[in-house]
Backbone bond lengths (Angstrom), bond angles and torsions (degrees), N, CA, C in turn:
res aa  C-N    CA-C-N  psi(-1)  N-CA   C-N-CA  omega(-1)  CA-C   N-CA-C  phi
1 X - - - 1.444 - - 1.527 108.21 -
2 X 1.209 96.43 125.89 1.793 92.01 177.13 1.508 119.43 -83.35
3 X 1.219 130.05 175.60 1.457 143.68 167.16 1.343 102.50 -39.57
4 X 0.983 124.93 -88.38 1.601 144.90 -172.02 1.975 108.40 -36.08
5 X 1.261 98.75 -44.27 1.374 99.63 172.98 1.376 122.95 -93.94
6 X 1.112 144.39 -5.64 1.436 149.48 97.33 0.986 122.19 4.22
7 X 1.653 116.18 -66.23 1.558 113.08 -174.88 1.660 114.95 -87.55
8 X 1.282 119.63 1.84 1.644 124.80 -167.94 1.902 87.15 -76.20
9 X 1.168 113.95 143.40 1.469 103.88 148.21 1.738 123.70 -71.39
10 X 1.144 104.96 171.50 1.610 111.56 179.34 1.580 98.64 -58.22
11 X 1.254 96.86 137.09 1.609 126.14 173.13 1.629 118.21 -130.41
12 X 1.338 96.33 118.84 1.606 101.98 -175.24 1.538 93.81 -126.04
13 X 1.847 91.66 153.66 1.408 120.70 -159.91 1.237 114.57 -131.86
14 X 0.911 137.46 142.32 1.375 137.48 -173.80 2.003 116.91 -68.08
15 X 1.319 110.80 -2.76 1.575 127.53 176.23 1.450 90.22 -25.75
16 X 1.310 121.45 -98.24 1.466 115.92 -138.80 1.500 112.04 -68.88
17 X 1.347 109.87 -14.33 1.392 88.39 -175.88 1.681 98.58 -71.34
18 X 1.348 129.97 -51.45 0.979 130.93 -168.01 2.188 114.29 -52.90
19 X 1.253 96.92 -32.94 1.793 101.83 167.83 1.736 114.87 -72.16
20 X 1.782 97.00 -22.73 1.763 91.77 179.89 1.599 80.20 -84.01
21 X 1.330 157.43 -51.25 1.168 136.81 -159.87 1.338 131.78 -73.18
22 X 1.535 118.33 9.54 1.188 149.09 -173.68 1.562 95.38 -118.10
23 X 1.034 111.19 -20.73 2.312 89.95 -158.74 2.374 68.25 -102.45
24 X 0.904 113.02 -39.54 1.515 118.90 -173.15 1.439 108.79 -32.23
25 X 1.486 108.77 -64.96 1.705 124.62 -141.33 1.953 80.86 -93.18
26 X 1.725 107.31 -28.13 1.686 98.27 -178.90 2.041 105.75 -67.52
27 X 1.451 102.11 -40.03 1.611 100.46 174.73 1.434 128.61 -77.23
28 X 1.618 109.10 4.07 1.411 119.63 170.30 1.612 93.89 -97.98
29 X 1.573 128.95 -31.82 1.577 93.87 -168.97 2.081 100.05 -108.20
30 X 1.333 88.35 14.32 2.109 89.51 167.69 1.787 84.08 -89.79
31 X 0.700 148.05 -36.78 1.703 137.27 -151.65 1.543 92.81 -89.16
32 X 0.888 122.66 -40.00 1.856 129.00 -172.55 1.623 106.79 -75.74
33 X 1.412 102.78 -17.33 1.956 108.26 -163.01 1.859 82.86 -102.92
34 X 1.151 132.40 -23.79 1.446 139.37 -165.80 1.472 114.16 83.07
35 X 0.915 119.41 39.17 1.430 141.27 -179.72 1.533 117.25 -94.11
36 X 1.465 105.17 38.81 1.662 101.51 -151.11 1.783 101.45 -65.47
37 X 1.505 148.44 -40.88 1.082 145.90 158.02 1.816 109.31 -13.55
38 X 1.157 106.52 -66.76 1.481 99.69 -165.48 1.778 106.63 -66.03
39 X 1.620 102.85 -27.08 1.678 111.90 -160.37 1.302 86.40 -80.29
40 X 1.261 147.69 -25.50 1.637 133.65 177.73 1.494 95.24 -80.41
41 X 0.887 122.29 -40.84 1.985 102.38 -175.65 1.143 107.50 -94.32
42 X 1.337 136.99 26.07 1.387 130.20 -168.35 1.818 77.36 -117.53
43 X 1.199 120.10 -49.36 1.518 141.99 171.72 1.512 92.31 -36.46
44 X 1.311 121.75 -83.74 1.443 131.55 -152.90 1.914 116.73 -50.34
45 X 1.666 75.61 -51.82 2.071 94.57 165.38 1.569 113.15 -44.98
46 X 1.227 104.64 -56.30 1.450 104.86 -164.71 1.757 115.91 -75.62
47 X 1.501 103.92 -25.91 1.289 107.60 169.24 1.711 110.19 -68.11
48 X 0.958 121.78 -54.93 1.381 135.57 175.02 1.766 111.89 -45.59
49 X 1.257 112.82 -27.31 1.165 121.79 -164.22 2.105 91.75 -82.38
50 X 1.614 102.24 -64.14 1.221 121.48 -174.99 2.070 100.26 -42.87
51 X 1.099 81.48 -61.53 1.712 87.12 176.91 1.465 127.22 -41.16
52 X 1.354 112.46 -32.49 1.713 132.90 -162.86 1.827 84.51 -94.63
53 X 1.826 117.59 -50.72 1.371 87.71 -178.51 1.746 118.80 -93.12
54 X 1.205 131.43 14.97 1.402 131.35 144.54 1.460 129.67 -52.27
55 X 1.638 97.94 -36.65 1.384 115.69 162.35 1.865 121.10 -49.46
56 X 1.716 82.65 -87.05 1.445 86.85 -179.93 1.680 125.42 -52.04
57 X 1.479 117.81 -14.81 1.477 131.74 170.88 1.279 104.51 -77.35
58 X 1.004 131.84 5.49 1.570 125.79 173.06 1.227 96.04 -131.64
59 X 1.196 156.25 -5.16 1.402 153.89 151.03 1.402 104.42 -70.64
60 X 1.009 125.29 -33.20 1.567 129.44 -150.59 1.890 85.23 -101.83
61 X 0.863 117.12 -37.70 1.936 117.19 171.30 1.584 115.97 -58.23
62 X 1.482 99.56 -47.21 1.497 111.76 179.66 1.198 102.59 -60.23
63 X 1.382 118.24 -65.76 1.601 113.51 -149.40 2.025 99.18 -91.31
């Protein structure tokens, strides 16, 4: 970690929601193709994703 990024405060970005909305619309069209394997982990990713930025969006309020 350098100096400069050290001293920035926390900065949050809209990334994951937008990667859970990508792994999302991919596990809505694996479930429609009958692909249900990929559409449950395409599912799981994106939930996981949403979750990680609920997190950091409430860290990022606090501090």
């Amino acid at each position: 970690m350098t100096l400069s990024a050290a001293l920035l405060p926390l900065q949050f970005s809209g990334e994951f929601l937008y990667w859970a909305l990508i792994f999302f619309v991919l596990a809505i069209v694996a479930g429609l193709a009958g692909f249900r394997g990929v559409a449950g982990l395409s599912m799981e990713i994106a939930r996981i994703l949403v979750l990680v930025f609920l997190v950091l969006a409430v860290i990022a309020l606090i501090l």
